[in-house]
C-alpha positions as CSV (number, residue, x, y, z in Angstrom):
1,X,94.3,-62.1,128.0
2,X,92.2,-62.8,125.0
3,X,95.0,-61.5,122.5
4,X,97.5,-63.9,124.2
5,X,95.4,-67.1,123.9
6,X,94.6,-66.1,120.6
7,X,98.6,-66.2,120.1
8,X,98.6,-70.1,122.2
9,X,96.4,-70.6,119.3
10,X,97.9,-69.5,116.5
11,X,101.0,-71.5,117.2
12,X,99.5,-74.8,117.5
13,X,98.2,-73.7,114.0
14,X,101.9,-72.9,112.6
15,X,103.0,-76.2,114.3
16,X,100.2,-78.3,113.1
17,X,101.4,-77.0,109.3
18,X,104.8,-77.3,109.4
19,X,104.9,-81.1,111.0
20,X,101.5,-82.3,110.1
21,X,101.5,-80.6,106.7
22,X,105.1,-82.6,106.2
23,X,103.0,-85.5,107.1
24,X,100.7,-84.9,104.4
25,X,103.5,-84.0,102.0
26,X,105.1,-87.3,102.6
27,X,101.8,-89.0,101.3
28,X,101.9,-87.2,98.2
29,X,105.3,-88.7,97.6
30,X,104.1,-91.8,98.1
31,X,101.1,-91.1,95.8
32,X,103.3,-90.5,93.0
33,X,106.5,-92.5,93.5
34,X,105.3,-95.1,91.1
35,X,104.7,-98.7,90.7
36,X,105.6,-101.3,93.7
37,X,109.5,-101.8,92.5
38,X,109.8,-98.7,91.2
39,X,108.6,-96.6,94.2
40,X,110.0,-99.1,96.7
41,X,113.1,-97.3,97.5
42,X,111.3,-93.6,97.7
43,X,108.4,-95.0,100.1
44,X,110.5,-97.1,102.3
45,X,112.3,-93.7,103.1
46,X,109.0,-92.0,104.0
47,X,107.9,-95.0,105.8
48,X,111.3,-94.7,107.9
49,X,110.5,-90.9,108.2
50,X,107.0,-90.9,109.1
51,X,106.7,-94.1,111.7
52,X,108.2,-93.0,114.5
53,X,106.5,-89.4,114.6
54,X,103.4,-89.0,112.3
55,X,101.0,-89.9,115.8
56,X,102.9,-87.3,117.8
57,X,102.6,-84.4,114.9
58,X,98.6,-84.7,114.9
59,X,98.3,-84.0,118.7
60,X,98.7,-79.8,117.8
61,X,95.4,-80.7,115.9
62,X,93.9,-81.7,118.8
63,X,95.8,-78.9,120.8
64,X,93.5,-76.2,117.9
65,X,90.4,-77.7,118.1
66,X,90.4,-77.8,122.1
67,X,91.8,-74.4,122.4
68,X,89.5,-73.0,119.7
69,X,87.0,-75.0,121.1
70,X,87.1,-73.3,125.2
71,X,88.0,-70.3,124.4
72,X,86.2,-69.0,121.2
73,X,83.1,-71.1,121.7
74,X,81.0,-68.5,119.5
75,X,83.6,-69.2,116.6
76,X,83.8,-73.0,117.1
77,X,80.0,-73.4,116.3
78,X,80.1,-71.2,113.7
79,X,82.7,-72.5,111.7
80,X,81.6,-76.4,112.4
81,X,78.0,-75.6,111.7
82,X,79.3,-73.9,108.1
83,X,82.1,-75.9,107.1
84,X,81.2,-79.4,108.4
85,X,81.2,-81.2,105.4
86,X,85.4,-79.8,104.5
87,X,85.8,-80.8,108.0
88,X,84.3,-84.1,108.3
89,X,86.0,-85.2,104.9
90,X,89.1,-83.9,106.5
91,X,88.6,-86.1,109.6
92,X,87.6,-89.0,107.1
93,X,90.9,-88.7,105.6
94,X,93.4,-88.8,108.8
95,X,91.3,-91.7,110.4
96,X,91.8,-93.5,106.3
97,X,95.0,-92.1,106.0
98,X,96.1,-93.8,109.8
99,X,94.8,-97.0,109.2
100,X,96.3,-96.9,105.6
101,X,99.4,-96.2,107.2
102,X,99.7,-98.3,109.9
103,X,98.0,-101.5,107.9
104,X,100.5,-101.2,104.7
105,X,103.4,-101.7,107.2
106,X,101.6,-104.9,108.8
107,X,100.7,-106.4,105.3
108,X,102.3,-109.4,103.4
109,X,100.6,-109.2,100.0
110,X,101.8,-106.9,97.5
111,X,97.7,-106.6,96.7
112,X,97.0,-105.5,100.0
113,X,100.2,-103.4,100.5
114,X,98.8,-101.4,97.1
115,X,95.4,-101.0,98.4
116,X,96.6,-99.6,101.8
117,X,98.9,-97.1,100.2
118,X,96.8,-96.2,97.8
119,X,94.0,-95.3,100.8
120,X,96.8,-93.5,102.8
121,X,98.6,-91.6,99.4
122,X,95.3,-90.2,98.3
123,X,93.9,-89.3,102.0
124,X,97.3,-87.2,102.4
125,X,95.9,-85.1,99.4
126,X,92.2,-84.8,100.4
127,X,93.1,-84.0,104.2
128,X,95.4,-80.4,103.3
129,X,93.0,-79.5,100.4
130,X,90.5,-79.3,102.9
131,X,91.9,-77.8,105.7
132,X,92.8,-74.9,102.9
133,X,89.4,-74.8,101.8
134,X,88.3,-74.2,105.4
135,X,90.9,-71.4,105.8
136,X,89.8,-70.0,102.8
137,X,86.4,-70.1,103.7
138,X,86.7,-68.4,106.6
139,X,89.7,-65.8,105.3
140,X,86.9,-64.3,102.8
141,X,84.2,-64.2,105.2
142,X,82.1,-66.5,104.1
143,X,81.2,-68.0,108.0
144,X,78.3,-66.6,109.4
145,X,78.7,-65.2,112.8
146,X,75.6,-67.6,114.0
147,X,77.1,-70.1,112.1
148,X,74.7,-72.1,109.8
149,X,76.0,-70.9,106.4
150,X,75.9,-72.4,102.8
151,X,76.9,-75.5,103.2
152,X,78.7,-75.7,99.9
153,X,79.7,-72.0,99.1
154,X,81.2,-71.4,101.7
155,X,84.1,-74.0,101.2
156,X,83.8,-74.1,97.2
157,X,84.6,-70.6,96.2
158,X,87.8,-68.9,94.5
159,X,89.5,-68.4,97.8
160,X,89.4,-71.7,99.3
161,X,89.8,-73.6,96.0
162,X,93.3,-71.3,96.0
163,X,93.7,-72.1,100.0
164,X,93.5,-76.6,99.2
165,X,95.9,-75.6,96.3
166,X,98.4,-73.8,98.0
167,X,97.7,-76.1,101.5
168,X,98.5,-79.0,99.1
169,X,101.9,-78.0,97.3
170,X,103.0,-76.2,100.3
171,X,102.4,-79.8,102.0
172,X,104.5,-81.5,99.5
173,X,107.4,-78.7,99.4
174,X,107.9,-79.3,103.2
175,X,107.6,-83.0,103.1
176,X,110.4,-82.8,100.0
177,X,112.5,-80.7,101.5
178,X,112.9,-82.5,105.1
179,X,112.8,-86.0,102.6
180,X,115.7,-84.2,100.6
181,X,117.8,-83.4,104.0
182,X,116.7,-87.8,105.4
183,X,118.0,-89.0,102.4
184,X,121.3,-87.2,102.6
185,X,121.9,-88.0,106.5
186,X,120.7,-91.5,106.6
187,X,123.1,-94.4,105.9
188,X,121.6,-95.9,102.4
189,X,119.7,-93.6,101.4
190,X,122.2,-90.6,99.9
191,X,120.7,-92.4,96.6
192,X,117.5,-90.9,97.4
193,X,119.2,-87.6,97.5
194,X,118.5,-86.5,93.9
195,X,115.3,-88.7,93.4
196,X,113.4,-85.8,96.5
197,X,115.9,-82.8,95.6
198,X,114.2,-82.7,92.3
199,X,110.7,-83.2,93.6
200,X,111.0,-80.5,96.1
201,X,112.1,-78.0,94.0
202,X,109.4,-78.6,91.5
203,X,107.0,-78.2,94.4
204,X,108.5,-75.1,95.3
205,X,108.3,-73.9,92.3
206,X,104.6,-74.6,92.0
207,X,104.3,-73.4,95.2
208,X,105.7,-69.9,94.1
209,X,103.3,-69.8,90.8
210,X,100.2,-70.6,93.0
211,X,101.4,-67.4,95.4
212,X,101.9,-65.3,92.9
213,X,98.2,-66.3,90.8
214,X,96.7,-66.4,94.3
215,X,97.5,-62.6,94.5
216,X,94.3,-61.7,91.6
217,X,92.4,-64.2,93.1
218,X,92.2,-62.5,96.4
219,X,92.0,-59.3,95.1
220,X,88.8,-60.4,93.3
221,X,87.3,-62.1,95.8
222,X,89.1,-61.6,99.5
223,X,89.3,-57.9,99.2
224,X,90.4,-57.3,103.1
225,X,92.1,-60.2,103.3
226,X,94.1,-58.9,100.0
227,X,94.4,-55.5,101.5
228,X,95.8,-56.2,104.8
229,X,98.4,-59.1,103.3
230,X,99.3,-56.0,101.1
231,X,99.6,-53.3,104.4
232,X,100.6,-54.7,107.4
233,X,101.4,-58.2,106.8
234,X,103.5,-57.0,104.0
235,X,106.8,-57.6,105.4
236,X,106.1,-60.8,107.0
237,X,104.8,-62.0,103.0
238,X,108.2,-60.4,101.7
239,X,110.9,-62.4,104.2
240,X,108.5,-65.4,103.2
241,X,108.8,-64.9,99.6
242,X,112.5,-64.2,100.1
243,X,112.9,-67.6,102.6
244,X,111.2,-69.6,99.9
245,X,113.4,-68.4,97.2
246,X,116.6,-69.0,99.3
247,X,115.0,-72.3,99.9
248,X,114.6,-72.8,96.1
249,X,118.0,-71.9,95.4
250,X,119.5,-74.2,98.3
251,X,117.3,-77.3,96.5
252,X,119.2,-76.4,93.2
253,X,122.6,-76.2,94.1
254,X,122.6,-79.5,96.4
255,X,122.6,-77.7,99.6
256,X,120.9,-79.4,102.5
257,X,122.4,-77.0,105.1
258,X,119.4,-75.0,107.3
259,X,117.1,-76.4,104.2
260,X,115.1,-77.2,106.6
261,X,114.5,-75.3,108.7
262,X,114.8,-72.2,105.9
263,X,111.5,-74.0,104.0
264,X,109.6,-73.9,107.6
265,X,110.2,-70.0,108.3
266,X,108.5,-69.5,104.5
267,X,105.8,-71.4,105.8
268,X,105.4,-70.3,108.8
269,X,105.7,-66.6,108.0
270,X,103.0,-67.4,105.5
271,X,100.9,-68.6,108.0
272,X,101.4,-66.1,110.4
273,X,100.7,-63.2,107.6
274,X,97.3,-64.7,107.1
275,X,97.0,-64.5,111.1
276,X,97.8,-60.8,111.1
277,X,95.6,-59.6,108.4
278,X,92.7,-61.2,110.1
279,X,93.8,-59.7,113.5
280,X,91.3,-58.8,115.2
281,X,88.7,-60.8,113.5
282,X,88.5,-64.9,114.1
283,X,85.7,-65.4,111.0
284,X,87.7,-63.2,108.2
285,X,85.7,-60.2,107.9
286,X,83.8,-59.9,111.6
287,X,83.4,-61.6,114.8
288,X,86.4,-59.7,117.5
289,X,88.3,-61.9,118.9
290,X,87.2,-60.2,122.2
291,X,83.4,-60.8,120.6
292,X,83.9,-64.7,120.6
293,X,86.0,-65.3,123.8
294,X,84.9,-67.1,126.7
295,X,84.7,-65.9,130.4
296,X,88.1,-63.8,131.5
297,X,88.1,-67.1,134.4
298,X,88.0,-69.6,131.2
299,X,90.8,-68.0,129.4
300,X,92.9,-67.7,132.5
301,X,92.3,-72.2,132.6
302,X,93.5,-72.2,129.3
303,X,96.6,-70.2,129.2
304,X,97.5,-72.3,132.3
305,X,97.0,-75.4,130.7
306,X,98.8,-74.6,127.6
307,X,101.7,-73.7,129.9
308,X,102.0,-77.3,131.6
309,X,101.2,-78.5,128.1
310,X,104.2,-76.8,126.8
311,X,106.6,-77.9,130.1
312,X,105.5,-81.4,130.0
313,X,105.3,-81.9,126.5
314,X,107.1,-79.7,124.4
315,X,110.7,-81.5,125.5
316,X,109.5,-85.0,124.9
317,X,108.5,-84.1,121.0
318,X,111.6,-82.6,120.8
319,X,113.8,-85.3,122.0
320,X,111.1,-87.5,120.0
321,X,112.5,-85.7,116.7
322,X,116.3,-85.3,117.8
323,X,116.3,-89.1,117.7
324,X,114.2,-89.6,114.4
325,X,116.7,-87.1,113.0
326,X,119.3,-89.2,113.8
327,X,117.7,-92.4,112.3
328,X,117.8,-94.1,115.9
329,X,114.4,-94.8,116.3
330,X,114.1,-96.1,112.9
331,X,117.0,-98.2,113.0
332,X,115.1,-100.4,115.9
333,X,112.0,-100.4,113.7
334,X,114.0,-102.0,111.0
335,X,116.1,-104.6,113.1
336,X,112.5,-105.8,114.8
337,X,111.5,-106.0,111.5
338,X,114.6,-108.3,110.6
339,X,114.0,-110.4,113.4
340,X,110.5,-110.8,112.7
């Protein structure tokens, strides 16, 4: 039982990168579109993009945390008794990067429009970074299994400075590519088209150079982590590396078919290798998974719940993005707009 909550968990974890970390993307897009005419186009695309599902991508956050939270209590306190100050800047930067959000959209001034986008742009960089430099804290070991480490090590070291790198490029890679597909579907925007191909497969590109330099960088100072990504999570880093690369290639010849969802499954398998070369610790380096679980009765709650969770939920987030996709949602945005 514990292995297969520990599985519940890890997907809200892929799902919270791949539609949350698009999220995030998207603001680093908007951070560097440009001045107010220039960017216009670019950001009202995102804003189109984002509105009508950015709230409903955050709720596998809270999905983690709550999960983590029940039924690895022992790794809960450690890690938010280490890495409180990553984590509390993180939260500081979705609650800035909401209200930046939703207040840019409700704003008349071009003054106040800039100061709200600026707040949610350069919150959409700080939150990923670190997230990353959490992961990376934890990856290399550096969370006590009573929890009260350094307070600073243990998030500002070589691995976690490469985990809010990566976390943020990867961000804006997703975010590009799913903008690239938007701009090609939606009615008015095929201009856009070029403007996000090119972005995305820059950010890809970074994306791969970071991989590959993140490579000495764990050997040097993640050594298990570096081992076990080179063992038994090896194949699961190759099809990445190969889904990324097809990716790449898909971004440079002007192909938006399965770019999509070919850009998640690098992700994802990413995301997943770092899952499997930690298996079976939670905190990098020690602390079982069957060391920090909860009661066998707990455990049994929480697969249950995460079952009506997924047969109550799941099908609304879906239809949610099926009409997103479509533009249908964000057609009625704009027309209330318009009549406003």
């Amino acid at each position: 039982m514990t292995d297969t909550v520990a599985v519940f968990l890890f997907v809200g974890v892929v799902a919270y990168c791949l539609l949350g970390g698009a999220d995030f993307g998207a603001g680093f897009w908007d951070l560097v579109a440009g001045g107010a005419e220039r960017g216009r186009g670019p950001r009202a695309l995102i804003d189109d993009s984002l509105a009508p599902v950015w709230e409903a991508n955050h709720t596998w956050l809270i999905y983690c945390l709550v999960v983590l939270w029940s039924a690895f209590p022992r790794a809960f306190a450690a890690i938010t008794t280490t890495l409180y100050v990553p984590l509390l800047l993180a939260a500081l930067g979705i609650v800035l990067r909401g209200a930046g959000f939703a207040f840019r959209k409700a704003s008349f001034t071009t003054a106040h429009r800039r100061v709200y986008g600026a707040v949610f742009a350069l919150s959409s960089v700080l939150t990923p970074y670190c997230f990353g430099a959490v992961a990376g804290g934890i990856a290399s070991g550096r969370v006590p299994t009573r929890g009260y480490g350094d307070a600073v090590t243990s998030w500002c070291n070589p691995t976690s400075v490469l985990g809010g790198a990566l976390a943020v490029v990867v961000c804006a890679f997703l975010a590009g590519a799913y903008l690239t597909v938007a701009a090609r579907q939606r009615s008015g925007r095929s201009g856009l088209f070029g403007y996000f191909r090119r972005r995305a497969l820059a950010a890809g590109l970074v994306a791969g150079a970071v991989s590959i330099g993140g490579i000495f960088v764990l050997r040097a100072d993640a050594r298990r982590l570096f081992d076990h990504l080179s063992g038994r999570a090896l194949p699961l880093v190759v099809v990445a590396a190969v889904a990324g690369a097809a990716a790449v290639v898909l971004l440079w010849s002007g192909g938006t078919r399965l770019l999509r969802e070919i850009a998640a499954l690098a992700v994802a398998l990413v995301v997943v290798g770092w899952g499997v070369s930690q298996y079976p610790f939670l905190l990098g380096t020690h602390l079982s998974l069957t060391e920090a679980a909860s009661p066998g009765s707990t455990l049994n709650v929480v697969v249950a719940v995460a079952c009506v969770a997924v047969v109550l939920i799941v099908p609304s987030i879906v239809l949610l993005f099926a009409l997103a996709g479509r533009g249908s949602i964000g057609a009625d945005h704009a027309r209330a707009g318009e009549a406003r």
